[in-house]
C-alpha positions as CSV (number, residue, x, y, z in Angstrom):
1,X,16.0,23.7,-4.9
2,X,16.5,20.0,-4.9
3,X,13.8,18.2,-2.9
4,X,15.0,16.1,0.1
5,X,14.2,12.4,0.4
6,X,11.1,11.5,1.5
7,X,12.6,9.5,4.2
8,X,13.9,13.3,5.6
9,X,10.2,13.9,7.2
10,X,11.7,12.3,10.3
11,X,14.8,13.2,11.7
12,X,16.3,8.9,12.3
13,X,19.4,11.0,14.0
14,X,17.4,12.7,16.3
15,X,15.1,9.4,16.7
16,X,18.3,7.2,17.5
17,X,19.9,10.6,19.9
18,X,16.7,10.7,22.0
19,X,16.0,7.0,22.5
20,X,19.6,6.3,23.5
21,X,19.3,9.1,25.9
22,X,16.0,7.6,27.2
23,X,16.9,3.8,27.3
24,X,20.2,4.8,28.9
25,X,23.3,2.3,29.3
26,X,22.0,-0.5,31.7
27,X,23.0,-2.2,34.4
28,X,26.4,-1.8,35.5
29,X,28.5,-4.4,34.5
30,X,32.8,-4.9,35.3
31,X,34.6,-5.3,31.7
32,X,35.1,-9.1,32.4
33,X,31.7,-10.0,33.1
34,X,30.0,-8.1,30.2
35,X,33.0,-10.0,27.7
36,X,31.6,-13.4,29.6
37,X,28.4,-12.1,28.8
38,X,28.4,-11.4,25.3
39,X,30.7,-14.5,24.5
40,X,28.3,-17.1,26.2
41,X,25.4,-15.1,24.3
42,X,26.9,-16.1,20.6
43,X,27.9,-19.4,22.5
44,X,24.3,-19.8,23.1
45,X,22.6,-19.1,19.7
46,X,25.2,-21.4,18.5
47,X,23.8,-24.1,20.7
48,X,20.4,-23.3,19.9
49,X,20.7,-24.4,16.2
50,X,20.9,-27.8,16.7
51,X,18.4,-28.2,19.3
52,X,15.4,-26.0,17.6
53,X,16.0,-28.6,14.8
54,X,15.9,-31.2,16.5
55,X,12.6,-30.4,18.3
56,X,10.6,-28.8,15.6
57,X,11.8,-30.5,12.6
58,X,12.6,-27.3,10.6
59,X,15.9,-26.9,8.9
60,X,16.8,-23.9,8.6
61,X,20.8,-23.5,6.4
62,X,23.7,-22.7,8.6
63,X,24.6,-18.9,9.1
64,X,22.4,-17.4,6.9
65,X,21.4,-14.8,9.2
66,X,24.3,-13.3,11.7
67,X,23.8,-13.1,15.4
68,X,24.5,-9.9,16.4
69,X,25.0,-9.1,20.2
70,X,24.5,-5.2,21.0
71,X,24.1,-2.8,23.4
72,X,21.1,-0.6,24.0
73,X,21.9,2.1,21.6
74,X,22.5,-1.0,19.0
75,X,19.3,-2.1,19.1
76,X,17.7,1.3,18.7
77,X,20.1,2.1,15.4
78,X,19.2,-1.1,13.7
79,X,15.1,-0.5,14.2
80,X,15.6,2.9,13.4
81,X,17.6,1.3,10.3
82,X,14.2,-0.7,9.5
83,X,11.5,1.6,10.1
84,X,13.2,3.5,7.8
85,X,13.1,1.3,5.2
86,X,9.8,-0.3,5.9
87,X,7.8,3.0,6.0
88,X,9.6,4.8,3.3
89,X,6.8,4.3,0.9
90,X,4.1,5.3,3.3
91,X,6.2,9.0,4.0
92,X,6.2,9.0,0.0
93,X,2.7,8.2,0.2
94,X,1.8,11.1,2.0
95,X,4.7,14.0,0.7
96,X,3.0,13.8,-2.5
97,X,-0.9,14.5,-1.0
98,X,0.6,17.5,0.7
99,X,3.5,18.8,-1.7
100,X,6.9,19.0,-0.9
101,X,6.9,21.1,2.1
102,X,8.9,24.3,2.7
103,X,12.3,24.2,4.0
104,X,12.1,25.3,7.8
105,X,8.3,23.2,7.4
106,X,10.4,20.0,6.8
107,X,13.4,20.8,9.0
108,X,10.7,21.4,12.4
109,X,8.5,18.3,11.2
110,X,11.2,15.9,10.9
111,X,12.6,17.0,14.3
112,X,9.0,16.6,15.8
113,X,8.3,13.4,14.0
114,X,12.0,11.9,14.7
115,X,11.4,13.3,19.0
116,X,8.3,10.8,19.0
117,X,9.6,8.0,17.5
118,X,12.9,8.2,20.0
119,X,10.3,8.4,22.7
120,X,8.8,5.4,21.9
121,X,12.0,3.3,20.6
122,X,13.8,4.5,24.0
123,X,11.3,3.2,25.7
124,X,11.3,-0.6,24.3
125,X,14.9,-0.2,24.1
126,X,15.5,-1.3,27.8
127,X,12.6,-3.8,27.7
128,X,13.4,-6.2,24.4
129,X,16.0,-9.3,25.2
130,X,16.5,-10.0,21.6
131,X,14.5,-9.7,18.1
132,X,15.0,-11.4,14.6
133,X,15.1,-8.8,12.1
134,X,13.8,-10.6,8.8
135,X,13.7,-7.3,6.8
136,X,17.8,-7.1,6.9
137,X,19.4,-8.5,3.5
138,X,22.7,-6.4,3.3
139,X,25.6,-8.6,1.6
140,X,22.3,-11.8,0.8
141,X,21.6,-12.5,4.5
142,X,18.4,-13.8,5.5
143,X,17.9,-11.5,8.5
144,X,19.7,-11.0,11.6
145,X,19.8,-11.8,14.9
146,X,20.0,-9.2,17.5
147,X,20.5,-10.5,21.0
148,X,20.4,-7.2,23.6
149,X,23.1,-8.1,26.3
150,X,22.5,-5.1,28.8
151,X,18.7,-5.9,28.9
152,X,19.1,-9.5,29.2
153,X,21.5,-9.3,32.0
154,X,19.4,-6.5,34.0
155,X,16.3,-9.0,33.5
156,X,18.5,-12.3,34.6
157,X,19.5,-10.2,37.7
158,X,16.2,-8.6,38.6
159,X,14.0,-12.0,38.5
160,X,17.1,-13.4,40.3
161,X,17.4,-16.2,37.6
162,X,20.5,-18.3,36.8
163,X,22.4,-16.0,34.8
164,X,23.7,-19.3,32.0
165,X,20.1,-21.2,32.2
166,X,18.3,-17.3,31.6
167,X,20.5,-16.7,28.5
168,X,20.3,-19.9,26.9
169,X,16.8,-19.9,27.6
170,X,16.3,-16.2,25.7
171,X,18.7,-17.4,23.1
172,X,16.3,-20.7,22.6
173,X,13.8,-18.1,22.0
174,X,15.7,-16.2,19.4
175,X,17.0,-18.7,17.4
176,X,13.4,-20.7,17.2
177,X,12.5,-17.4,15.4
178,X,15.5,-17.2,12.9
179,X,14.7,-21.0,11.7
180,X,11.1,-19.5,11.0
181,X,12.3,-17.2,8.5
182,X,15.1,-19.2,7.1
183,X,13.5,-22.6,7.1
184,X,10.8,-21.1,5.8
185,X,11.7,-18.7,3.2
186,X,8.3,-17.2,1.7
187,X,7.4,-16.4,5.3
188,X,9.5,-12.6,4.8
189,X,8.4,-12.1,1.6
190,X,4.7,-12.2,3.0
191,X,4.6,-10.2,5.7
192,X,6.6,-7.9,3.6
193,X,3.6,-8.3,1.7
194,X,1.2,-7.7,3.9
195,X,3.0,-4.2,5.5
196,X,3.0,-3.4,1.9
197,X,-1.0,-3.7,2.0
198,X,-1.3,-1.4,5.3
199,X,0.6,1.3,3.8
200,X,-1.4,1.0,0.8
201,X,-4.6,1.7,2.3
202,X,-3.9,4.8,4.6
203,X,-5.3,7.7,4.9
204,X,-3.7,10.2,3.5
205,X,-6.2,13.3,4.6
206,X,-3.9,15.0,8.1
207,X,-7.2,16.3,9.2
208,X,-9.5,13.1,9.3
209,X,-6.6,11.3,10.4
210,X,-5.9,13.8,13.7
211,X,-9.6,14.0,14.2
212,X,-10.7,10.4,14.1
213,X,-7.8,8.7,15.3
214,X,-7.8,11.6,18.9
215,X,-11.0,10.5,19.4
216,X,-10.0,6.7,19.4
217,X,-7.2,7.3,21.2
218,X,-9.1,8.5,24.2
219,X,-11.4,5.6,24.0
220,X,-8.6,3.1,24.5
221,X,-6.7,5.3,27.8
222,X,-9.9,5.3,29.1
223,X,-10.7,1.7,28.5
224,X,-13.4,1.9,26.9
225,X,-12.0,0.6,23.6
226,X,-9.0,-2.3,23.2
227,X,-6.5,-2.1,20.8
228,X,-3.3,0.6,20.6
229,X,-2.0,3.2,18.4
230,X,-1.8,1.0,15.5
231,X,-5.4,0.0,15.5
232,X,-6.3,3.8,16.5
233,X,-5.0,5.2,13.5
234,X,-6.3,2.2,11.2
235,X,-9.0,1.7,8.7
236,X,-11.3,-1.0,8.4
237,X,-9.5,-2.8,5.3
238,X,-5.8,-2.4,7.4
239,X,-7.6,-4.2,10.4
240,X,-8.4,-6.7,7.7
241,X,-4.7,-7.1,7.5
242,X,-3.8,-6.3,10.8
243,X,-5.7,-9.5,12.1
244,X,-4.2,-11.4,9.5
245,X,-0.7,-10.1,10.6
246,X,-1.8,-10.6,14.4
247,X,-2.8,-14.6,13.5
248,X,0.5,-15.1,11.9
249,X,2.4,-13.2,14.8
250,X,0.8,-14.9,17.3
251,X,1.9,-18.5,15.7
252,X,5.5,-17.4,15.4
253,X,6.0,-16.1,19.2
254,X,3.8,-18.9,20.6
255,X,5.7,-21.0,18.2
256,X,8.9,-19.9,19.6
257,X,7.6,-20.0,23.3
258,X,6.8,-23.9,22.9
259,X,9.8,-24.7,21.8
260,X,11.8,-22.6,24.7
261,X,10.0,-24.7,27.1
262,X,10.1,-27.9,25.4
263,X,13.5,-27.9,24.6
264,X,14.5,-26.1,28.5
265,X,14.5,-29.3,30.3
266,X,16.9,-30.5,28.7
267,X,19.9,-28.4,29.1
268,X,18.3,-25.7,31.4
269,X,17.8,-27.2,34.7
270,X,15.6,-24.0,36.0
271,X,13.3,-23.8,33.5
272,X,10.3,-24.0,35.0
273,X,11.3,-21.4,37.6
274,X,12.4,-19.2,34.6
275,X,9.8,-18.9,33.0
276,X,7.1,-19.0,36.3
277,X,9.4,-15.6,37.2
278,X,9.3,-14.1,33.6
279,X,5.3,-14.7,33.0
280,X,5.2,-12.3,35.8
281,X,7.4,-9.9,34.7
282,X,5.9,-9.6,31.4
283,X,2.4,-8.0,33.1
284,X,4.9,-4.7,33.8
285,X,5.3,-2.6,36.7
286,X,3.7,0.9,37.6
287,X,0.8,3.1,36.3
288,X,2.7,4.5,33.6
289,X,4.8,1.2,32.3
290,X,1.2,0.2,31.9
291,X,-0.1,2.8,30.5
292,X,3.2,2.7,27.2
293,X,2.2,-1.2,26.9
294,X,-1.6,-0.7,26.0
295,X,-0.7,2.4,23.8
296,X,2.4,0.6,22.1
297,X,0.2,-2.5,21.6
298,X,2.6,-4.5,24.1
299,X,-0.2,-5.9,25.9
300,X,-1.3,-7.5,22.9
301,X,2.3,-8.5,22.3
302,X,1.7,-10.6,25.8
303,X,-1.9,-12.2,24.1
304,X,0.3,-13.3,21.2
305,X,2.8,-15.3,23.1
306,X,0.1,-16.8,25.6
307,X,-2.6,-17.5,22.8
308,X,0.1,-18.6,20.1
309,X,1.7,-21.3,22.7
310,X,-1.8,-22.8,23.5
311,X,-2.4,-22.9,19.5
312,X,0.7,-24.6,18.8
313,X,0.5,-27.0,22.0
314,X,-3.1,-27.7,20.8
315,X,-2.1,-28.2,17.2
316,X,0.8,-30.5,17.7
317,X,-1.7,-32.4,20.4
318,X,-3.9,-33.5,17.7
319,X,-2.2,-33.9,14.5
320,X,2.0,-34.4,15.9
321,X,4.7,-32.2,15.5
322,X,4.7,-33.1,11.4
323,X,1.2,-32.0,11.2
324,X,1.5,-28.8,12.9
325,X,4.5,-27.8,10.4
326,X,1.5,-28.3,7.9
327,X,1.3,-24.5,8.8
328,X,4.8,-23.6,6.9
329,X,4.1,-25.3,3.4
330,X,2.7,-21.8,2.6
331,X,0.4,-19.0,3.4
332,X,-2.7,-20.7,3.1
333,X,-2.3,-22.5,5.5
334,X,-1.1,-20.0,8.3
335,X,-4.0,-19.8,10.8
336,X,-6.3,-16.7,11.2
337,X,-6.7,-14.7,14.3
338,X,-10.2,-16.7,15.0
339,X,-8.2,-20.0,14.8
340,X,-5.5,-19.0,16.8
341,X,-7.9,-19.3,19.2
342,X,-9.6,-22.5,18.0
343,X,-6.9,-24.6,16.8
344,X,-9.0,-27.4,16.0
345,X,-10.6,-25.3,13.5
346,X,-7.5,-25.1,12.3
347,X,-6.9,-28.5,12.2
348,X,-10.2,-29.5,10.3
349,X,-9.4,-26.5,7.2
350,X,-5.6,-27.8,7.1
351,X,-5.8,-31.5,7.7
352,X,-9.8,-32.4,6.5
């Protein structure tokens, strides 16, 4: 019998079926509008080039990552597409602890494993606006940009925003990541890096795993511990990482956040009651929308954006905007998850 992939342990089709069933279609929109839509999103990444340049200083080469606008079920596919990839090791990691499993074994594990993973991509698959993917390097490019237009025009409408200010205003958001990882080209390469590290240090005993991580799982529903299921399933040397990752993920959105803001005013005459609207909206709605944040880590998500904008603000307070991009001439210099939260700590390792 020829063994399956390893990849095979989770059904992706059954992932991408179940979250697309979950997410749904979105708001209903007349053919017109959604073809407005989706032209003044490209329009508006377009735009954003020149401005994130302007502002932070970073050039970042024309067109090396494309800007994708999808749907719902779009979105879903192409993080199904990279959590394949990216965990591929770790399922190798743990097929050859256990042996190859038996043939109906692997066929009701994958459909298992590939149910929870559309539970939890259906879920964020009506909630994300847009996401740089810098994993993606089909045909050389440098990442992608994925801007969701069903999401974005069910948040415009249900904050009541101005639909062109709220989609310039994501697309400012968007693009301020995609000059990241293109202006800055070892960024990818080190948090590939650093993934690489948390796969090589798990656990690869079912039993402990179950065991320990249940019992931190309850901890955190009740409260009693923070964190989410990525830190309830981790060891002490992948938190090591983990708040390494955290620091430079929390300089990235916070990064991105600034430059939103700073650069709004400009061309976006309701920015400030954009984003006074969308702060709100971020703290989620209902018992159990709460509930899939704190387990999925999206609370912490929200920490990253508000701690990572007072860093950079901070940062570029003291030294100037040139200063701050001190923090891209490499990875020594990207601040820890202690200095995102004392940026002049920061300042004094990186500037003396």
């Amino acid at each position: 019998m020829t063994e399956q992939p390893p990849s095979r342990m989770i059904d992706w089709d059954l992932a991408v079926r179940v979250a697309a069933k979950l997410a749904g279609d979105g708001p209903a929109v007349p053919h017109a509008e959604a073809v407005e839509a989706v032209e003044e999103l490209r329009a508006g990444a377009e735009k954003s080039s020149p401005l994130v340049r302007e502002f932070t200083g970073l050039v970042a080469a024309e067109r090396t990552a494309p800007v994708l606008v999808v749907d719902r079920t779009g979105w879903i596919q192409a993080n199904a597409d990279a959590f394949e990839t990216i965990i591929a090791p770790l399922i190798g990691k743990l097929q050859a602890k256990k042996g190859a499993p038996s043939p109906m074994a692997e066929a009701i594990g994958s459909r298992i494993t590939g149910a929870e993973l559309g539970l939890m991509l259906g879920f964020l698959g009506n909630k994300v606006l847009g996401q740089f993917d810098p994993f993606y390097k089909d045909a050389g490019a440098a990442g992608r940009l994925l801007l969701v237009a069903p999401n974005i025009v069910h948040t415009e409408r249900e904050i009541d925003a101005d639909p062109h200010d709220f989609r310039l205003w994501v697309c400012l958001h968007e693009e301020t990541h995609r000059v990241q990882f293109t202006a800055v080209p070892w960024m990818r390469d080190h948090l590939e890096s650093e993934m690489g590290r948390i796969i090589g240090e798990v656990q690869t005993d079912p039993g402990k795993l179950l065991t320990e991580g249940m019992k931190k799982m309850a901890d955190v529903l009740a409260g009693k511990s923070e964190g989410s299921l990525i830190d309830v399933f981790s060891s002490p040397e992948q938190k090591a990482v983990i708040d390494r990752i955290t620091g430079v993920m929390s300089l990235l959105e916070g990064h991105a956040d600034v430059v939103m803001d700073g650069v709004g005013p400009e061309v976006i005459p309701s920015v400030e009651e954009i984003r006074r609207k969308f702060t709100q909206r971020r703290k989620g709605v209902g018992t159990l929308d709460k509930l899939l944040r704190r387990l999925l880590g999206l609370d912490q998500k929200m920490a990253q954006y508000r701690d990572g904008a007072v860093f950079v603000r901070d940062a570029i307070g003291a030294v100037g905007m040139e200063g701050f991009n001190a923090v891209w001439a490499g990875p020594e210099n990207l601040p820890s998850k202690a200095e995102i939260h004392d940026p002049a700590a920061w300042v004094k390792r990186v500037h003396g």
